[in-house]
N, C-alpha and C positions, 0 to 999 in steps of 0.2 A: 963887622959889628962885633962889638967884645961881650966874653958872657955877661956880664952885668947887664950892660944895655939890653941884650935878649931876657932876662929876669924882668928888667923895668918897664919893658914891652909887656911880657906875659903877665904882669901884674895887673898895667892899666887896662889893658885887654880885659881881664877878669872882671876887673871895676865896673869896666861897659856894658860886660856882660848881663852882669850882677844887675845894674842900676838897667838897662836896656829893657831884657828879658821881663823883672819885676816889673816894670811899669806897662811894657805891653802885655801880661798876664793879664794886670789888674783893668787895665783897660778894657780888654774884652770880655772878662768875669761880668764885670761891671755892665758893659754896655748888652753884654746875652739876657745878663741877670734881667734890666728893663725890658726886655719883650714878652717877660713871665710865660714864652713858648717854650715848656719841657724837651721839646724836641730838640729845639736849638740850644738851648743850655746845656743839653747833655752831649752834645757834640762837638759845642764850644770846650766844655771843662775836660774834655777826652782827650782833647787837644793840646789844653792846660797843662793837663796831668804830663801828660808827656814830654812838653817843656819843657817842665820846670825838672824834670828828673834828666834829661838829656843837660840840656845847659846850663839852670842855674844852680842843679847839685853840683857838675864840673866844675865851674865857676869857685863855687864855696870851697873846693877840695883844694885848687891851685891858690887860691889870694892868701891862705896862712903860709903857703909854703912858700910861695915866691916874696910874703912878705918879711917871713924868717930869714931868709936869703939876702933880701934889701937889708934890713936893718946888721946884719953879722956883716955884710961886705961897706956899711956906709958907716959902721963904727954906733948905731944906736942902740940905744939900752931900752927894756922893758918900760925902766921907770922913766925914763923921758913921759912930761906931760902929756903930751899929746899921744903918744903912743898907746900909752896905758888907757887913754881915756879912749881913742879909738878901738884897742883891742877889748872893749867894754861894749863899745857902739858894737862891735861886731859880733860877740855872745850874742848881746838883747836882740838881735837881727836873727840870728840863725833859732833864739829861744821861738822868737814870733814865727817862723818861715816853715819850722820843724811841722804846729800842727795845721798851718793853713794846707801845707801840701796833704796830707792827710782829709781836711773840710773837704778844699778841691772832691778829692775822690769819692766822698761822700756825696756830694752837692749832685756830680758827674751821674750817682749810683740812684741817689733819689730822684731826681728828674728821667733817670729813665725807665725806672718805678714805674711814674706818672703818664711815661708815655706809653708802658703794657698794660695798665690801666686805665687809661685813657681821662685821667683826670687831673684838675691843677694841680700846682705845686703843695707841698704838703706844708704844714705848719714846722715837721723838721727840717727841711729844707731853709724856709725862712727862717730860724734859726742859726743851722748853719751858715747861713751867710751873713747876718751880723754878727757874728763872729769873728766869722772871714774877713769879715770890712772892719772890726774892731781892731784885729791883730797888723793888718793893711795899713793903717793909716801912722802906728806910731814905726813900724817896720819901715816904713817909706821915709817917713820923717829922719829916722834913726841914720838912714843911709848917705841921706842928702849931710847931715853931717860932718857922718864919716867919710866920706869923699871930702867935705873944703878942708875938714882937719889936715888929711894926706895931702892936698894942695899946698897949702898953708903951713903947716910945722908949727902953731905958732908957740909960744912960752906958755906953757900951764904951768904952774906948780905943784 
């Protein structure tokens, strides 16, 4: 295998990661969040927390740099359409992701509040998570994207 192909690997890899990780985060956010059991949501998002610092920070760390490395060995430029607008997609993703991971740990810290307390969820809590879910949904969006763009290539101007 030539370094290239090992860059083009470790890219798509990241991407999987990336797209992977995020949706099974949200997924179980989501799916804890519905049993409005403090217990379990603080265990679930402990959990989260840790993901998402484990793999999808890695992730984020590798995709600029193995995609610097694509575009300097395949001859593309910044300003290629699709690039620029992808490296756009990819700001507004990392703007959205910065403070869900932050919610997350909040979310994780109030539900277990609630559980040495021994009472529901707090009104910060719900808060925090439509938020969480606000930033969720165009971050997700944003991705799905960014990914057909890198499929695709296609002519932007």
């Amino acid at each position: 295998m030539e370094w290239l192909d090992v860059v083009r690997v470790a890219h798509v890899l990241g991407a999987c990661v990336l797209i992977g990780t995020g949706t099974g985060i949200a997924f179980f956010m989501l799916m804890a969040h519905r049993t409005a059991d403090p217990a379990f949501i603080a265990q679930t998002a402990s959990v989260v927390v840790v993901a998402d610092m484990i793999f999808t920070a890695t992730a984020a760390i590798v995709q600029p740099i193995t995609g610097y490395l694509l575009m300097l060995q395949l001859g593309w430029s910044f300003f290629d359409g699709w690039l620029s607008v992808s490296l756009g997609l990819y700001v507004l993703i990392g703007l959205l992701w910065l403070p869900v991971v932050w919610i997350q740990a909040q979310m994780r810290d109030e539900a277990r509040q609630s559980v040495q307390q021994g009472i529901a969820l707090t009104v910060r809590y719900r808060r925090l998570y439509r938020i969480w879910f606000a930033c969720g949904v165009p971050a997700f969006s944003a991705i799905v994207v960014l990914l057909w763009l890198m499929v695709t290539r296609p002519s932007i101007l």
